[in-house]
Structures are given as C-alpha cells and as structure tokens.
N, C-alpha and C positions, 0 to 999 in steps of 0.2 A: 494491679492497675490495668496490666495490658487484660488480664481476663474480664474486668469490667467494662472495657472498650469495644473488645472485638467480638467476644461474648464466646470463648474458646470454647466451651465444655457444650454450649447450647449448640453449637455447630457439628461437635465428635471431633476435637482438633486441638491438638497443642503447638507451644513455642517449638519445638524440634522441628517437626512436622511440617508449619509453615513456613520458616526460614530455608530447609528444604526444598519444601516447593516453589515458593520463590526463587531461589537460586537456579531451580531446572528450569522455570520461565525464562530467565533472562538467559542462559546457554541456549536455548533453543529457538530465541529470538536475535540474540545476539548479531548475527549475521549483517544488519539491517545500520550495525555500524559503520561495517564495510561498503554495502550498497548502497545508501543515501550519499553520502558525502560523493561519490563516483559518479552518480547519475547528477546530481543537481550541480556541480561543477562545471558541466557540460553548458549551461546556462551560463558561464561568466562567474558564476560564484563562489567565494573563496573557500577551496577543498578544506581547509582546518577549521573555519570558523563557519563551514554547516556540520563538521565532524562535531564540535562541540556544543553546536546546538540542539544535534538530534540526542547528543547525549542527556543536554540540561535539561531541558524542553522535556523528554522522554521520564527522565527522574523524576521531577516535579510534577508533570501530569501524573503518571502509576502513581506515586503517592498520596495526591487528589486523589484519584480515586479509592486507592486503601482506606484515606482518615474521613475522607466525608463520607464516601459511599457505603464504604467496607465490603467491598469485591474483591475478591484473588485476581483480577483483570488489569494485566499491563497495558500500557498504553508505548505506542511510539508511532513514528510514522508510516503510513498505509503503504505498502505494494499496491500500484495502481496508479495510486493518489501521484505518487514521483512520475510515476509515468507521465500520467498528463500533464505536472505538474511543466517535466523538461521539456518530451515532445510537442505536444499539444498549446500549449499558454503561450510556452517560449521559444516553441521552435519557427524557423524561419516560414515566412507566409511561400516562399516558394515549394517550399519542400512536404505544402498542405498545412503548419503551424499558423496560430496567432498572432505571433512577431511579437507579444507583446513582452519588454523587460523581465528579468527575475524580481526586479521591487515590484512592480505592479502584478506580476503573478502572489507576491507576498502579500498585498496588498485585496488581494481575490480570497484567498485562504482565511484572512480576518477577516473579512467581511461574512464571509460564510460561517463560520464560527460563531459570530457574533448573532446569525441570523438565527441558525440552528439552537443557539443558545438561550433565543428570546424563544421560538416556536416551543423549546421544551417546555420552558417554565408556563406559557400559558393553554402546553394541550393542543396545540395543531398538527404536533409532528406524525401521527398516526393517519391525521387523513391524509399526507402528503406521499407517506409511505404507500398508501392501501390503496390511491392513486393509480399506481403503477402497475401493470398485472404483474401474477407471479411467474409468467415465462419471459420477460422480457426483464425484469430481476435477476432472474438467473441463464440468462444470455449475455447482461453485462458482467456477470462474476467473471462465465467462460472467455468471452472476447477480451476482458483484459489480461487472464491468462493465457490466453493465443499471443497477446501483444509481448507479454514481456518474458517469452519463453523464444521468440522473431526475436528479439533484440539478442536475447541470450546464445542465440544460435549466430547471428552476426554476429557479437561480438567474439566468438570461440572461432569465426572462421570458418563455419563448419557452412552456412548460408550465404553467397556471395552476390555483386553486382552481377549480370550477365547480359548485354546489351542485345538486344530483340526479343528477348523472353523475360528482362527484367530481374530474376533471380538464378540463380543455380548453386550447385555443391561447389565447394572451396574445393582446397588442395589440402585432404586429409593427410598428408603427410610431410605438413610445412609443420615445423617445430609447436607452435604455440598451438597449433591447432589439436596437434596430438596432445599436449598438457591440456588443453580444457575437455580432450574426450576424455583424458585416464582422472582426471576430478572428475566427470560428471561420474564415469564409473566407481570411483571412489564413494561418493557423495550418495549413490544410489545403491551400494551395497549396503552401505552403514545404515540408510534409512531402513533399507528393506532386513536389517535386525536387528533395529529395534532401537539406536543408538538415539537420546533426546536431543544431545548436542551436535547430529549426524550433518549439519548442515555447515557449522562454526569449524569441526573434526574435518571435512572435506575442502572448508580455505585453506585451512593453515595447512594440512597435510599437499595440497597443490602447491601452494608457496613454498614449499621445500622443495619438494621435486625442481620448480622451477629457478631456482638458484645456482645450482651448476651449470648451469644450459644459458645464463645471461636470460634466462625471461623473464627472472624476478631479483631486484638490485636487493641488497640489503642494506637500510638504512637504519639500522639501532631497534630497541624495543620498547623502551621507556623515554620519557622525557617533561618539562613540562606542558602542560596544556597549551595551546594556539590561542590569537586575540579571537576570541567574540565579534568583535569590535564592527571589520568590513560587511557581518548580515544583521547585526544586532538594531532591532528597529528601523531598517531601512524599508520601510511601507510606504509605496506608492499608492494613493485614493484616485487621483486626476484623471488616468489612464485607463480607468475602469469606465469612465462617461463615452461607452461606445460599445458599440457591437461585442467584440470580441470580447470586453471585460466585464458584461452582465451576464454572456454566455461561461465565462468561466466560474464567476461566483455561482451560478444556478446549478452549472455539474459539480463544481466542489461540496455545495453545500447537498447534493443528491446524494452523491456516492457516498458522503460520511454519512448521512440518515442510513442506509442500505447497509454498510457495513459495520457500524453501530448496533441496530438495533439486532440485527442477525448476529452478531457475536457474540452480544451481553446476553440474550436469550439461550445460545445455545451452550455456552459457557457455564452459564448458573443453574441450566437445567443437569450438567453434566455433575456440578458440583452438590446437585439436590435441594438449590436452594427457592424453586419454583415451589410453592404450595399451592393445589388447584388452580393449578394454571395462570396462575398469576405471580409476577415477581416482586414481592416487598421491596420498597426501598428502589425500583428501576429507573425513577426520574430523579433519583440523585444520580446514578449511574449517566445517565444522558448527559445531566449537568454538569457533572467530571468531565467526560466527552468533551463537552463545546468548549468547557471552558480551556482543555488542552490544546483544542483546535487554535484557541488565541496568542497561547501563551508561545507555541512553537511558532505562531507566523511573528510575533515580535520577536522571538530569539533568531528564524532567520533560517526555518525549515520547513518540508511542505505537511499536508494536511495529518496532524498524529489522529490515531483510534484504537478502539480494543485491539488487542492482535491477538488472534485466535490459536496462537502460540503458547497464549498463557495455558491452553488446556493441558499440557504438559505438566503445569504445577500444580492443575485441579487433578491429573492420574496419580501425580505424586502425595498429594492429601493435602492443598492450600486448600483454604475453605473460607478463609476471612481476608479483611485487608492488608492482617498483618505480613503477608505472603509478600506484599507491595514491597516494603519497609526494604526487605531485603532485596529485590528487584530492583528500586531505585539506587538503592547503594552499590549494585553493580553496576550499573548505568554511569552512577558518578567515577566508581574507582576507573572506570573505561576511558577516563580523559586522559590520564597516563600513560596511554600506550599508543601516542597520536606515532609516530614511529611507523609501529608495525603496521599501524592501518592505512597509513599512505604508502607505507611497501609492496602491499597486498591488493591496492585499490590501482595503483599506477599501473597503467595500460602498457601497451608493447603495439609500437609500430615496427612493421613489415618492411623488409627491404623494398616492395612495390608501395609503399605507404598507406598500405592499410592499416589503420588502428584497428588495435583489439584489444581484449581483455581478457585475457584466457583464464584466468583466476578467478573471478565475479562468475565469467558466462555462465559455466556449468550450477551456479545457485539459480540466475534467470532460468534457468530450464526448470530446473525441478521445482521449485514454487509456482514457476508456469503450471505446470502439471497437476499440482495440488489444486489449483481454483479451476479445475475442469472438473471435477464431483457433481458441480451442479448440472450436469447437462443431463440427468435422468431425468428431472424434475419437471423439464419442458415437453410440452402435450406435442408429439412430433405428427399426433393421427388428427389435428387439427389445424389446417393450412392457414388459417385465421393466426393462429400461434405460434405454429410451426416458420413462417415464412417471414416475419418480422427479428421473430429470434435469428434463425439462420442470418439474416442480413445483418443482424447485431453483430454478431460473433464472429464476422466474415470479413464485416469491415473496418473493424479496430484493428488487426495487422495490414491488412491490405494498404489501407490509407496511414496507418502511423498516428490514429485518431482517434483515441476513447471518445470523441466529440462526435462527429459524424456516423460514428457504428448506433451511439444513441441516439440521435437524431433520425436514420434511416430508422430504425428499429419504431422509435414512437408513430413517426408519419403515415408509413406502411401498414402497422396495427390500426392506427384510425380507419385508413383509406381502405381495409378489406373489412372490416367490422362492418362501416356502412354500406358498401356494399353490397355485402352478403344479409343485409338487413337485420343486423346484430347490433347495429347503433345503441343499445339502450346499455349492452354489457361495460361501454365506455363510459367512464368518469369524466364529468362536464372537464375534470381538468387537466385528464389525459386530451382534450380538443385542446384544449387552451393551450398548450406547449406544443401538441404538433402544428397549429394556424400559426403560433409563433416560429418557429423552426422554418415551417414552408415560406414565410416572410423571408427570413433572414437569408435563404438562399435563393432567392428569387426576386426581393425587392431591395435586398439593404447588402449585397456582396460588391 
C-alpha cells in the first residue's frame, strides 16, 4: 500500500529510510517549539495554547503535504513570519508597530492564506513573485535575519539600551549573559560538526547549565497537553478595514509566496525530484502551503511554510511524503512535554529589570546568521540594486520593522530606476505598491 502511494522504489527510497529522515527533519526543526510559543506570547497570547498550536497546526500541515503533495517538506511556522507577526502587526505604534491585537494579527494570517491559496489554484502567484526583483528578494531574506539575530542579541544581553547612542554592549559578565554566550558557543560548535539536531542539542544543553545558577527554574518534563482553547479560532476580520491591516495581510501574504516558492524548489531540487526544470506535482505543494497557512491561523499561530530544515531529511534519504508521516507524529508526541518547554522558554529578569532570555537568545543568533547566504546574490556593482537592498536590510533591525525595510527598499528601487532612465526594467506592479507605500506614509499616517 504504502509503495503504491508514495511510489518508494520509483523514487530509490524505502520505509527505513523515510521514517529516518523524517525524524532528522523534525530534530532539526524542532527548536521552533521553543521559539514560537516565546515570541508570540509577547503579544498577550496564551504561552500553552500557541505551544499547542504550533504543534497541531504544524502536524497536520506536513502531513498535507505528505498525503496530497507527497514532498519530504515539513511545514511549521516561518522565522520571520513571528517576527513581524509580534513586533511589527502587534507591537505598540509608539515603539514603530501597528498596535493592532494578536486576533486581528490572526485574522491578517488567514486572510492571506486564503489569498495565496486562491492565487495558486488559478496561476497568479508566479507573476506576483517575478514582480519583485531578485535583489530586493534577497535583501528581505538578509534583513530579516539582521532582525532576529537584534532580538537575539537583546535578548542574551549581550546588545543593551544606551541613551545618546541608542544601543551599546551589556555587561558580559552578568550571569545570564555569560549562559546565552556559552549556548551560543555551544550551539555553534555542534553545528560547525556536523550535528542535525545541533540547534534542539544547544537549548537543552543551556537549560542545564542554567539550573544551578537559578536562570532556569525546573518545572517537570511531561505532563498533559494545555487548552487550545484561549487562540483556538479567535480571528479578528473588523480590524483589518484600515491601514495597518491591508498592510499586514499584503506582507504576510508576500513573504509566504517568497519563502514558499524558494524552498519547495530548492528542497525537491536537492531531493532530485526536479526533471528538466520543472517540478511535477508543485501546485499541489503550494496548495499544501496555503492551505497550512489557514489552518494554523485558526488553531491560533502565525504564518506556517516549508521549513528549509526539512533538507536534513532530504541528506538523510526522504524522498517521498511518507517522510511527513513521521515528522507530524513527532510534532504530535511534542505536546507532552508542555513542562520542559515553558522551562526552557521562560525568560530571566535582571536585578535592574531587564528581561531576557538567555536560553532562546543564542538560537535568534544563529538562524539569524543562516538567512544571510543570500546576500552574494545582490548586484552590489549596481546602485540601482545595490542601494534599495542596502536600505532593505538596514532597516528591518534599525526600526524593529520587516514592514518598513520593504517599503523603503520597493520605493527607492522605483524612484532610481526612473531616474536613471531604467523605468521599463520595473514591473507595472512593482509602481503599483511603491505609489501605494508613498501614500500610506505621506497621505494616510
């Protein structure tokens, strides 16, 4: 049955094999049970029941995509995606955010879901993509890994408030700060040999360390699952008839095309499953996609996509969906260990009362790090390219805004393009978004 399904032999892949790799997907992805629930609580929302949604949410999506699709491609929620999701949508308008609620952020998430999911099915999503150049693509990868690699560095201490200059170095040698530098070294030696689970292996091994020291409480291991209940279909529509919440649905539903389409390609190319250049079967893979995108903003988490993590269980030999199968059922048995992951996820305030997070921080870093690969890609010996991106990339940590770094970045590329009398290189509907943009901060703020 399962060879008649997933089509094992036609692929070079058996049951061992897959369940394997599957299993090194979710150890290598894993991590992202610790970090969601941490970042999006920040928003008001209940730490156990986004813990369990990124869980369920995350299961059920990969396994979409195993049984329709039949990709070895996990799905959970985006690094990025939480970022903007906490800072940006719902972070206070003083502090440069949206202001607008965590349900009406959820309510942003489906809707884009829903959009991307009709765009697939009738063939738009490619010109939407092809839209955008490909330096200003890969200046939103970088800048939002500049962003949450900022957070990751506040949060370990290591990057402090400094009034007249704005930022400066902490106090390397206040406790918690030392634990989030000896994880990040931890975290960074294990990657740098080779370790799949090198990211999962550096929480837990910091939460030990941090035990004796009182920076990390121990609270149990196992227990039952938390209610669902407090994010479970709490979507706000209302909220979104305004500024801030067509601007959210537009970058939600951008960034998931972007990281989408770039992962299922380079993931199935990795896996072999590209013949002449084209990917059989990719618009169910999209479909998967959106329709995960839905499914976790009902259960009450932010934007899920491929996670390029699964490439671990395409080195290890997944090859089909049945890779999924077992990916989602670690996903599910992870509810069980609601315990350890609010142990591990609970902050440490400062005798001066700074919060931190010395446990988390050091994963912010080095994932930060990872989505700066793309920055060979941008044409740096064309100012036209060069100087758009740079403002990308520059001003997603600066301002605490995946919104604004793209907004600069698209306005600026129009406005040197015509310029320089290059007008024609732009897409009617890269104008279209940057006239809109120029509105929004000049007519409707």
């Amino acid at each position: 049955m399962l060879e008649k399904y997933f089509h094992l032999s036609a692929r070079g892949t058996t049951v061992h094999t897959e369940l394997l790799g599957g299993t090194t997907t979710f150890f290598t992805l894993s991590y992202i049970i610790f970090v969601q629930p941490t970042l999006l609580s920040a928003t008001g929302m209940d730490f156990g029941a986004v813990m369990v949604a990124t869980c369920v949410a995350s299961a059920f999506a990969t396994l979409i995509m195993g049984l329709y699709a039949n990709f070895p491609i996990a799905m959970a929620p985006a690094m990025g995606h939480n970022f903007f999701f906490t800072f940006t949508v719902c972070g206070a308008i003083s502090a440069g955010g949206m202001g607008l609620p965590w349900q009406t952020a959820l309510g942003a998430v489906f809707v884009a879901g829903v959009l991307f999911l009709v765009l697939s099915r009738v063939g738009l999503r490619t010109h939407l993509l092809n839209a955008v150049p490909s330096s200003l693509k890969h200046a939103i990868a970088v800048g939002i890994g500049l962003l949450i690699s900022f957070i990751g560095f506040q949060w370990a201490g290591i990057v402090v408030d400094r009034p007249g200059i704005l930022i400066g170095l902490g106090d390397l040698t206040s406790p918690p700060t030392l634990l989030a530098l000896t994880g990040l070294a931890i975290t960074s030696i294990l990657l740098s040999l080779g370790y799949r689970a090198a990211i999962l292996l550096g929480i837990l091994v910091t939460s030990g360390l941090g035990l004796p020291f009182g920076l990390v409480t121990f609270s149990g291991i196992a227990s039952t699952p938390p209610s669902l209940t407090p994010t479970f279909f709490q979507l706000d529509f209302v909220g979104l008839f305004s500024q801030a919440g067509v601007t959210a649905i537009l970058i939600f539903f951008f960034l998931a095309v972007f990281d989408t389409i770039g992962t299922v390609i380079g993931i199935s190319t990795q896996a072999g499953l590209v013949q002449n250049g084209h990917l059989p079967h990719g618009e169910k893979a999209l479909t998967a996609d959106a329709t995960g995108i839905t499914l976790g903003a009902v259960m009450g988490t932010s934007t899920l996509t491929c996670f390029v993590e699964s490439a671990a269980g395409v080195a290890s030999g997944a090859r089909t969906g049945l890779a999924n199968i077992a990916t989602a059922g670690w996903f599910l048995l992870a509810l069980f260990f609601f315990p350890l992951v609010q142990m591990v996820s609970k902050g440490y305030v400062t005798p001066e009362g700074l919060q931190l997070n010395p446990v988390i921080a050091p994963t912010l870093i080095v994932i930060g790090s990872f989505m700066l690969n793309s920055i060979g890609e941008i044409s740096w010996k064309d100012p036209t390219e060069a100087i758009p991106a740079f403002l990308t990339m520059l001003l997603m940590p600066l301002t605490v805004s995946i919104a604004d770094g793209i907004a600069f970045g698209i306005i600026s590329y129009c406005l040197l393009k015509l310029a320089t009398g290059r007008g024609a290189e732009v897409p009617w509907l890269m104008y279209g978004f940057g006239s809109a943009l120029l509105l929004g901060y000049f007519w409707l703020s």
